[in-house]
C-alpha positions, -999 to +999 in steps of 0.1 A: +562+294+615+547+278+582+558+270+548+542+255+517+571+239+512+606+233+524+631+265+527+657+268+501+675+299+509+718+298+515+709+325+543+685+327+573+654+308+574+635+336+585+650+357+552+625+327+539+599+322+557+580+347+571+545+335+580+526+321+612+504+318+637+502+324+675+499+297+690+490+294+729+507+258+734+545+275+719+534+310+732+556+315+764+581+345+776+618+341+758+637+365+784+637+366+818+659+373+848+685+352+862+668+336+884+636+325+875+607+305+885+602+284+862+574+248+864+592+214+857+604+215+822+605+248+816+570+251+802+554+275+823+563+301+849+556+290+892+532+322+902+531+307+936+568+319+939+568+354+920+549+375+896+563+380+864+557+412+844+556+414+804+556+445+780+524+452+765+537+447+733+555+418+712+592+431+708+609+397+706+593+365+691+598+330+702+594+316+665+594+278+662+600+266+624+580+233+624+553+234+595+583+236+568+561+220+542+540+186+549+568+162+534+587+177+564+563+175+590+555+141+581+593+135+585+600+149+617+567+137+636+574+098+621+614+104+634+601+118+666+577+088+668+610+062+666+629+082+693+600+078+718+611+049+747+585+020+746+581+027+783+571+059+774+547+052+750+532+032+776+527+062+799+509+080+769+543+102+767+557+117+731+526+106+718+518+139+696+539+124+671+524+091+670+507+079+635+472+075+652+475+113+672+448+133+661+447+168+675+466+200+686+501+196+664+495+166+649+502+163+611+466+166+605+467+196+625+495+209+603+472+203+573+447+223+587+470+250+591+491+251+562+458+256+542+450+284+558+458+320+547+484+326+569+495+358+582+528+375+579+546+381+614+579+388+605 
């Protein structure tokens, strides 16, 4: 989800903001059973262990409010960037928040975005 700016609203965000884009790397199924079978980390689903089935239409969105105006996604990526473990940074991990990253989410990527004409999905 994308702002020009920062919400304001005293209620919901999404009462707010109500614009965004697909996007394959946040794009991932929100319910599922019990028991599921799930990769490490949560980020994708183990199809060596089961088949999943979907609907074959969107009824409930995983929305992710990061692009909440550039001042705040230059915020959050440089506070990301402090939490990230020197060791880790030596493995090349958490380094999408990095001041030198250049590609998918970075704040450039953001930039990009935001000056698009967004469409409404809410």
């Amino acid at each position: 989800m994308f702002s020009r700016k920062f919400p304001t609203t005293p209620g919901q965000i999404y009462d707010e903001v109500r614009t965004g884009v697909i996007d394959d790397v946040w794009n991932k199924p929100s319910i599922f059973r019990e028991i599921a079978d799930w990769t490490v980390g949560r980020h994708g689903w183990d199809y060596t262990k089961s088949t999943p089935r979907s609907s074959p239409t969107v009824e409930i969105k995983l929305l992710h409010y990061r692009g909440l105006g550039m001042e705040y996604v230059r915020w959050r990526h440089a506070r990301n960037w402090e939490r990230v473990p020197d060791d880790m940074r030596r493995q090349h991990m958490g380094t999408n928040t990095s001041p030198e990253y250049v590609g998918h989410h970075s704040v450039a990527w953001f930039e990009e975005v935001m000056a698009r004409d967004l469409p409404l999905v809410l």
